[in-house]
C-alpha positions as CSV (number, residue, x, y, z in Angstrom):
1,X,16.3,-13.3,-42.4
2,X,13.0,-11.8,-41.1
3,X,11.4,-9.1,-43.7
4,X,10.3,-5.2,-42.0
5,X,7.2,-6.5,-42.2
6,X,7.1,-9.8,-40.5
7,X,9.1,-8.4,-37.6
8,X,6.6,-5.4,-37.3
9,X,3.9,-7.6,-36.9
10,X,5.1,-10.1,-34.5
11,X,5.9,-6.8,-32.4
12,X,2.8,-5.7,-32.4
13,X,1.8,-9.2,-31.3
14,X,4.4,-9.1,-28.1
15,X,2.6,-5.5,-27.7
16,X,-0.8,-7.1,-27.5
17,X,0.6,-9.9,-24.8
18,X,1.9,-6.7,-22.8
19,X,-1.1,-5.1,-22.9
20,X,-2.9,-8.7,-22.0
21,X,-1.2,-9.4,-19.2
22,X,-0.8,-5.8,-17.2
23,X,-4.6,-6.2,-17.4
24,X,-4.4,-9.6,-14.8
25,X,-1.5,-8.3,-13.0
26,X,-2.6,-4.5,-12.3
27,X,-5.7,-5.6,-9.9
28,X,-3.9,-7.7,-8.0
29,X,-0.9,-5.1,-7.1
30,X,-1.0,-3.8,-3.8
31,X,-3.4,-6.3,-2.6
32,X,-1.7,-8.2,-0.5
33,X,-2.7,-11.5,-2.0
34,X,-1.5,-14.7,-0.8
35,X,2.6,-15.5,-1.7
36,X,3.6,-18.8,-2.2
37,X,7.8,-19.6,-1.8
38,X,9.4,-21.7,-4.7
39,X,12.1,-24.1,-3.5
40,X,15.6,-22.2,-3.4
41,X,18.3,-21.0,-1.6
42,X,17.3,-17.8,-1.6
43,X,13.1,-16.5,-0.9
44,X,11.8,-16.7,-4.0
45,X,8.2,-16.0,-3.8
46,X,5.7,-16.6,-6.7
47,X,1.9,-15.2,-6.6
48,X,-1.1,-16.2,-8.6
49,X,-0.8,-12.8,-10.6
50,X,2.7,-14.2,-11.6
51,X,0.8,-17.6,-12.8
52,X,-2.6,-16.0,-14.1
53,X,-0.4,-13.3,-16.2
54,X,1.8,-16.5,-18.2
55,X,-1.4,-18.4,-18.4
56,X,-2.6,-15.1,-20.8
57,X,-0.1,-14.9,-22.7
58,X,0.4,-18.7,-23.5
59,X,-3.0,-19.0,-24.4
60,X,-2.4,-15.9,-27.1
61,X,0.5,-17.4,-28.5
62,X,-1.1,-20.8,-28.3
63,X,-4.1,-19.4,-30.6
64,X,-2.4,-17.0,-32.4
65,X,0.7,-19.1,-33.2
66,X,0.5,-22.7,-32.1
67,X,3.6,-24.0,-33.7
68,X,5.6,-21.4,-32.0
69,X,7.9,-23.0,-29.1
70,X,7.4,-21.2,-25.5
71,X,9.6,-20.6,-22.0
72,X,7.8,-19.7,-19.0
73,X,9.2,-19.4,-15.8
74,X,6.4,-20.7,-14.5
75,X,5.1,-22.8,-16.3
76,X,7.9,-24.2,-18.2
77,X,8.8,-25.1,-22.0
78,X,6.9,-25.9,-24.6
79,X,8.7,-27.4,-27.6
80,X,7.6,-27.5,-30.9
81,X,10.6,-27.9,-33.5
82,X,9.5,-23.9,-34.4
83,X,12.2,-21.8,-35.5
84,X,10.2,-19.7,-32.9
85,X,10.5,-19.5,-29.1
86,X,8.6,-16.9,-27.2
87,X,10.0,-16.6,-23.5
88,X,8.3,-15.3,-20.9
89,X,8.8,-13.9,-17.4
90,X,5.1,-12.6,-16.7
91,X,6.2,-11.0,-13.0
92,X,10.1,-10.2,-13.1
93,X,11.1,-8.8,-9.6
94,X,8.1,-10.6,-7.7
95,X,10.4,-9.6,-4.7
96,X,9.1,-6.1,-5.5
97,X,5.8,-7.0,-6.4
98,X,5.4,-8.5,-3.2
99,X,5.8,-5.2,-1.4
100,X,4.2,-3.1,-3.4
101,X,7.4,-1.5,-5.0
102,X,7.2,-0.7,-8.9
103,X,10.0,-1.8,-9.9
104,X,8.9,-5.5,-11.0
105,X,8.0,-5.8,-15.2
106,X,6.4,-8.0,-17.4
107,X,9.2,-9.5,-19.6
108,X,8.5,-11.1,-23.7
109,X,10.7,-12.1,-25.5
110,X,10.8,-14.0,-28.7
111,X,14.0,-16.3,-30.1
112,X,14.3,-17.6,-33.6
113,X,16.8,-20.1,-34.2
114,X,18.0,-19.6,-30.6
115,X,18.8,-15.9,-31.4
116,X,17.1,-13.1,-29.8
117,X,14.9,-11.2,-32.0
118,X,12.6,-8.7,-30.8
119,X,11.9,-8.0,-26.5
120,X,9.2,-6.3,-24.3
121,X,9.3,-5.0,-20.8
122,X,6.0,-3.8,-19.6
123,X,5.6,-2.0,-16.5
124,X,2.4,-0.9,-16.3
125,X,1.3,0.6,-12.9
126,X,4.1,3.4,-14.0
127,X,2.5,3.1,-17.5
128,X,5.8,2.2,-19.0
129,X,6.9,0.2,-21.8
130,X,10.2,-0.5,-23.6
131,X,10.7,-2.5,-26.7
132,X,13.4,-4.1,-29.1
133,X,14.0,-5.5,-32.5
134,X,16.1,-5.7,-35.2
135,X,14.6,-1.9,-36.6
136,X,15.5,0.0,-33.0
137,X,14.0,0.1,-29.6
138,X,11.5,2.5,-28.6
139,X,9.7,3.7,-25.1
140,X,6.5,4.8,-24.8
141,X,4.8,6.6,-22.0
142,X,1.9,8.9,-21.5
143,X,0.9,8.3,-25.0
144,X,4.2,9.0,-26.8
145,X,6.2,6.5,-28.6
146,X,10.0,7.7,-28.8
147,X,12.9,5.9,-30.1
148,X,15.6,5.2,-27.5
149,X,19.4,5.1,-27.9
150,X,22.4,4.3,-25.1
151,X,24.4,7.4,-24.2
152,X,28.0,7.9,-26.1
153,X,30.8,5.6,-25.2
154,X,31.8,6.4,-21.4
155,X,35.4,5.2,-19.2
156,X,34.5,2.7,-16.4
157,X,35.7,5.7,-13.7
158,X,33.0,8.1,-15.1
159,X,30.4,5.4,-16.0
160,X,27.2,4.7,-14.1
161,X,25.7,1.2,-13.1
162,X,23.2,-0.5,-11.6
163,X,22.2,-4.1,-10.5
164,X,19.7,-5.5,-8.3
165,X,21.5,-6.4,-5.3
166,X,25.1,-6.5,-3.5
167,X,24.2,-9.8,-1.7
168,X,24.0,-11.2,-5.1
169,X,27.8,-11.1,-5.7
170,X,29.2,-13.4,-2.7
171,X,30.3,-16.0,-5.7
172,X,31.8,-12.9,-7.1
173,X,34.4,-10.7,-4.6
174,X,35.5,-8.3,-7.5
175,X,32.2,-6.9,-7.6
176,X,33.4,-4.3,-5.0
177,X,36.0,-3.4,-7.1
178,X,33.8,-2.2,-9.6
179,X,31.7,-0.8,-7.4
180,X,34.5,1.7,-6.4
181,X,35.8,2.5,-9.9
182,X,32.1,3.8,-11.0
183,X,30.8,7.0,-10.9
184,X,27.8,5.6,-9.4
185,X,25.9,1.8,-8.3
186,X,22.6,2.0,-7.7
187,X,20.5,-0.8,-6.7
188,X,16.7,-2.3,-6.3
189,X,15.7,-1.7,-10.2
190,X,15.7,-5.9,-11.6
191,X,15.2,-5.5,-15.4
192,X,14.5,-1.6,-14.8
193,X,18.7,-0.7,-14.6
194,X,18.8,-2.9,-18.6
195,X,16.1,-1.1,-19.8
196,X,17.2,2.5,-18.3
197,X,20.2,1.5,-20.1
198,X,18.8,1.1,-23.5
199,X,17.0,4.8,-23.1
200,X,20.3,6.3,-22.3
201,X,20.1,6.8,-18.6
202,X,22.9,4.4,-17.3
203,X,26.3,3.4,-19.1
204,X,25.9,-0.5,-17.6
205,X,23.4,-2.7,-15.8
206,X,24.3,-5.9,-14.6
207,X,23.3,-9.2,-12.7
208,X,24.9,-12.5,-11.7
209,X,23.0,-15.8,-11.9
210,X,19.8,-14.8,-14.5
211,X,17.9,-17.5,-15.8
212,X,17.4,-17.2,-20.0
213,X,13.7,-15.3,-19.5
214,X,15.5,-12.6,-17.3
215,X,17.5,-11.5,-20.2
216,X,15.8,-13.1,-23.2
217,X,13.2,-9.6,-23.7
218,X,15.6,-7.1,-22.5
219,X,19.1,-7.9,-25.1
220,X,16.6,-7.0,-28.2
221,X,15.7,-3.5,-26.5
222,X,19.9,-3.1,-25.5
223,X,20.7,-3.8,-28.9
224,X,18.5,-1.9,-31.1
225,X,19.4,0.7,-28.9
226,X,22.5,0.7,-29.8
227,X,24.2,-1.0,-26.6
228,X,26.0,-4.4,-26.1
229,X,25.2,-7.5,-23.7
230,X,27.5,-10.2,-22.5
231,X,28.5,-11.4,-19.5
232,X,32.0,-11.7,-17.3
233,X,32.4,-15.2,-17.1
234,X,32.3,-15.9,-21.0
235,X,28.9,-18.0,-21.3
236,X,26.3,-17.0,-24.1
237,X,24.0,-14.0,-22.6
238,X,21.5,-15.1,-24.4
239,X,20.9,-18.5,-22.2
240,X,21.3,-16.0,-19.1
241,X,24.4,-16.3,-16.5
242,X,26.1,-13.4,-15.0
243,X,25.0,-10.7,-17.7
244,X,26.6,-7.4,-18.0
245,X,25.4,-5.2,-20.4
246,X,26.6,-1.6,-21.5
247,X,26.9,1.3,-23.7
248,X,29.6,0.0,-25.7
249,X,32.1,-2.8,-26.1
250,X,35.1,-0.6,-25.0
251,X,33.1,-0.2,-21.8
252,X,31.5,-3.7,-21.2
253,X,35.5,-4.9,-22.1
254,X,36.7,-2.7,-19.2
255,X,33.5,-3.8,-17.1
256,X,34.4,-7.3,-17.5
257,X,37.8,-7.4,-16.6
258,X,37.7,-6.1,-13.5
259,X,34.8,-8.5,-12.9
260,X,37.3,-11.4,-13.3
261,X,40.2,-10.0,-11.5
């Protein structure tokens, strides 16, 4: 169990790594610096803003905390036996980045004992910043902090979604089932639709196939919200997978069942 004040400190650590790492990424967006394509199915490019931004942060936590475990997605894991695992996703939605659309994030995260505990997502060019623990989640913009909270409980038919991609689903046909029950399924937003979810803006946000520092920084934000996270296909949200998160359980249940057929 984590006292107020522990947990208020280590946010105001994750804070500083936000603040750290918008400061390497922000001159090199809309640059049209070099792009370099990781080995996958799909074109997955990575950038030296993506690489510089982790490097940051891992030195911070490295100083700051060097018994602390890390996950990077780019420059891998770092165990330490630490109840503590920070996990990072320094550019998430490099896709966007790419183009100059600002819609990508920095993403923070921190585990103990495998168990989310509190989450950043930084987007900075907007000057935009969501956070999580176990005390609420918050938003701040334009110099305002402001604690967040999902909208009331909504039916699947009236409920709003969105997701980055339809091409994302072709492992998973019933997507366009759900699409058609929805009020509305918007897409392009990465972490943007979980995090417009936690400030009440969308019932659900979902995505098939996210590795664990896609999700890791956002479920902290969802649930001291006052939403829910799981996923369709019945694997532990917190390692990633095909994540679903929503309003309420009543909603995420209905979500999810039409997601398996």
């Amino acid at each position: 169990m984590n006292s107020s004040a522990e947990v208020e400190k280590l946010t105001q650590f994750a804070l500083g790594l936000a603040e750290a790492s918008a400061k390497i990424i922000l001159p090199q967006f809309r640059k049209n610096i070099s792009i370099d394509v990781k080995a996958a199915a799909e074109w997955d490019p990575v950038t030296e803003a993506d690489r510089a931004a982790e490097r940051v942060i891992r030195e911070m936590i490295e100083k700051a905390y060097p018994d602390h475990g890390i996950i990077g997605e780019e420059y891998g894991t770092k165990s330490t036996g630490s109840p503590y695992s920070w996990v990072l996703d320094p550019i998430d939605g490099t896709r966007s980045f790419v183009i100059g659309m600002p819609t990508w994030a920095t993403l923070i995260g921190l585990y103990r004992d495998g168990k989310p505990m509190l989450g950043v997502m930084n987007q900075p060019f907007v000057g935009e910043l969501f956070y999580g623990n176990p005390l609420g989640a918050w938003h701040q913009h334009q110099g305002k902090t402001d604690a967040i909270h999902v909208r009331a409980a909504s039916s699947l038919a009236k409920a709003s979604a969105g997701t980055t991609s339809p091409y994302l689903y072709a492992k998973h046909p019933n997507f366009q089932n759900l699409q058609k029950t929805v009020t509305s399924m918007r897409f392009g937003g990465d972490a943007y639709f979980f995090s417009l979810l936690a400030a009440g803006h969308l019932d659900m946000a979902l995505d098939p196939g996210l590795q664990i520092y896609d999700i890791a920084a956002l479920i902290p934000i969802i649930e001291g919200a006052g939403g829910v996270v799981g996923t369709w296909t019945d694997n532990d949200p917190t390692q990633g997978g095909n994540v679903l998160a929503a309003s309420s359980q009543s909603l995420l249940e209905e979500a999810c069942a039409v997601l398996r057929g």
